[in-house]
N, C-alpha and C positions, 0 to 999 in steps of 0.2 A: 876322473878315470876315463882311460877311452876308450870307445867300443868294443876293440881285440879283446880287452880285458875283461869283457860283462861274460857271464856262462850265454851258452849260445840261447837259453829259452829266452835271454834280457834282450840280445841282441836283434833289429829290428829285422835284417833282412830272412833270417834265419826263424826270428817268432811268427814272420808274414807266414813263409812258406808252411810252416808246421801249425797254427793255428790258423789263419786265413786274415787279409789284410783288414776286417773288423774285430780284431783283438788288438790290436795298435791305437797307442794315443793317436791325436795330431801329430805332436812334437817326434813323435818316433816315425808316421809315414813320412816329415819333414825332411825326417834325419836321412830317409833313403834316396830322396829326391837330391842331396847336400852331398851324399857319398862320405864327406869325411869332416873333421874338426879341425878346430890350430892344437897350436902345443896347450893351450890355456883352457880349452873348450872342445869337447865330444862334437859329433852332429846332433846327439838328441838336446843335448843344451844350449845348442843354435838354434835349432828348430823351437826351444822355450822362449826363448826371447826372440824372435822373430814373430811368435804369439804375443808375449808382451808387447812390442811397440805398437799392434795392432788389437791392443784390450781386450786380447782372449780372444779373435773374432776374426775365424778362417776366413768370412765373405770380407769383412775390412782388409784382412793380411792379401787376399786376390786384388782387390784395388788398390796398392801400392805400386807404384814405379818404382822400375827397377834402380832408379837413382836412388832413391830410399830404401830400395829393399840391401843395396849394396853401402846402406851406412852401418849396417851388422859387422861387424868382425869376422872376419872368417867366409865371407858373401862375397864372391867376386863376379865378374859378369860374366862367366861360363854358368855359376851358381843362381847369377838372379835370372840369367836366360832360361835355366830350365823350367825353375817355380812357374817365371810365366807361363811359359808354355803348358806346365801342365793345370794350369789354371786358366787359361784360354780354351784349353782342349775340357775343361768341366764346365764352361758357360757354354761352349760349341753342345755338347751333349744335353744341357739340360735344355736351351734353345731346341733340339732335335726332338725331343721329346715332348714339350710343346707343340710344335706344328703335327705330329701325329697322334696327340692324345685328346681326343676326344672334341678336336676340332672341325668333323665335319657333322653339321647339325642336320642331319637328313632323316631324323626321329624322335619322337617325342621322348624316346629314350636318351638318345642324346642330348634333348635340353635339360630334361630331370640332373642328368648325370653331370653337368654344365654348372647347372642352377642350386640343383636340391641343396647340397650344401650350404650356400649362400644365404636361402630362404627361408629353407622349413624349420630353423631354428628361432625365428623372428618373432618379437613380441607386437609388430608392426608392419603392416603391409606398404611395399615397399613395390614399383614399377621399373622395369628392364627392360631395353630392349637388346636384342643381339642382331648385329648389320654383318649380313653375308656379300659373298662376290659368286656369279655365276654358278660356281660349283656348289653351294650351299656350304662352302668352309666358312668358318668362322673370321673376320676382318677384324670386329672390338665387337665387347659388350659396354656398355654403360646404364647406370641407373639412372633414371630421372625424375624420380618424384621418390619420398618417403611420407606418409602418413600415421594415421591411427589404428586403431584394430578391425574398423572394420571397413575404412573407403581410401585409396588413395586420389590424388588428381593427375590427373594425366591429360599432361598438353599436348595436342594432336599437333597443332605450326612447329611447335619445338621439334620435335619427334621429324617430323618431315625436315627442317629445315637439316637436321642432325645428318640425317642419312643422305641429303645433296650434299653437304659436306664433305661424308666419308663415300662419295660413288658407290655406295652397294649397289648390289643388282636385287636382293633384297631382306628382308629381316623377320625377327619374332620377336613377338613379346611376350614379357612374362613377368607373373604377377604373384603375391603372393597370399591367401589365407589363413593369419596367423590364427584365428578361431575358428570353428565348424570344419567344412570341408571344404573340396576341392572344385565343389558345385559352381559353374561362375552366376552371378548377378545381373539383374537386367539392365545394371547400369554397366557392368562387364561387357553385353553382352551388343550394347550399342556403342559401348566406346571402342569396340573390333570393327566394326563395321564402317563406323565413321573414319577410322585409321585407314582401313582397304580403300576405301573413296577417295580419302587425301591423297593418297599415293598413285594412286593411278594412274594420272595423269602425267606423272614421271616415268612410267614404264618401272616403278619396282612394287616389288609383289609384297604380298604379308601374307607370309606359309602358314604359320600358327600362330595362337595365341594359348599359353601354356600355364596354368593355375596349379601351384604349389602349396598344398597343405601343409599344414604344420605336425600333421602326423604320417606324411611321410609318400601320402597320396597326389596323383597330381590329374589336369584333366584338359585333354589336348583338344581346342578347336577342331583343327585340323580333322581330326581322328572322327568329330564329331558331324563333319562338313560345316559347320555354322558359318565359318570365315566366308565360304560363298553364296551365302543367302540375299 
């Protein structure tokens, strides 16, 4: 049947506008991006199989070449141009939203917010750190140590050698308390110190060190001035 033919709530450009473009399958926002079908096939049953060759999977259906995406019937290279396009223009967007979401770590707020998720669900404590540039935005986080419940180990050469690698200007760490609290340990609370030392002598800093409870608590160095003792 082709689109002319569906009553207009079926019809996709016409459901967009009158329900809002979250009441639309895939296959029917597909069908608008497609504009039309052959004689054999609608655009919302291009747009089903255009889902089919990529296993139900909008983000696989995105990483297809337009040379594949134009082995569909009905897909010509006005048609695979625009898919891409509007599929470049959803990585460009979610890319955008990354560099201003909660990338610059200039508070212990910001690390929680960062972190928390990561940690305070852990049945094991588990070592981070986060390498900033100048501005305290965020460059990479990486883990590097996982443990037990109540110690992990944390290699201070690693850790430095990590951060000459990625040129921060400098970083946090952060750790996590899968049992008690948020309180850190004297083994915590010299392996901060011993960190700030190693690094020094490279000109990069260590802002905080940030202890994530498991109930949701957390407990910033920084905040505490300990880091500069």
């Amino acid at each position: 049947m082709k689109i002319k033919d569906l009553y207009n709530d079926e019809k996709p450009r016409e459901k967009l506008l009158e329900k809002g473009a979250d009441a639309l399958s895939v296959a029917e926002l597909l069908a608008i991006l497609l504009r039309s079908g052959t004689r054999k096939k609608n655009a919302i049953e291009i747009g089903r199989e255009l889902l089919n060759i990529s296993g139900g999977s909008l983000k696989a259906l995105s990483g297809l070449s337009a040379e594949l995406l134009m082995e569909v019937e009905g897909v010509g290279k006005e048609k695979a141009a625009i898919l891409k396009a509007t599929f470049e223009l959803g990585k460009r967007k979610e890319m955008e939203m990354d560099r201003h979401s909660s990338q610059l770590m200039n508070s212990p707020q910001a690390v929680y917010k960062s972190m928390g998720p990561i940690l305070k669900h852990l049945d094991h404590e588990e070592c981070w750190v986060l390498f900033l540039n100048r501005d305290n935005s965020l460059l990479a986080k990486e883990k590097f140590s996982s443990g037990g419940q109540d110690a992990t180990i944390m290699d201070i050469k690693i850790i430095v050698r990590r951060a000459l690698e990625r040129k921060c200007s400098a970083m946090i760490l952060v750790h996590n308390h899968p049992c008690g609290s948020a309180i850190p340990s004297s083994a915590d609370i010299s392996n901060t110190q011993k960190l700030r030392k190693a690094l020094a002598p490279f000109g990069i800093q260590l802002l905080d060190h940030v202890v994530i409870s498991h109930n949701g608590s957390y407990y910033s160095f920084a905040d505490e001035t300990m880091t500069n003792g």
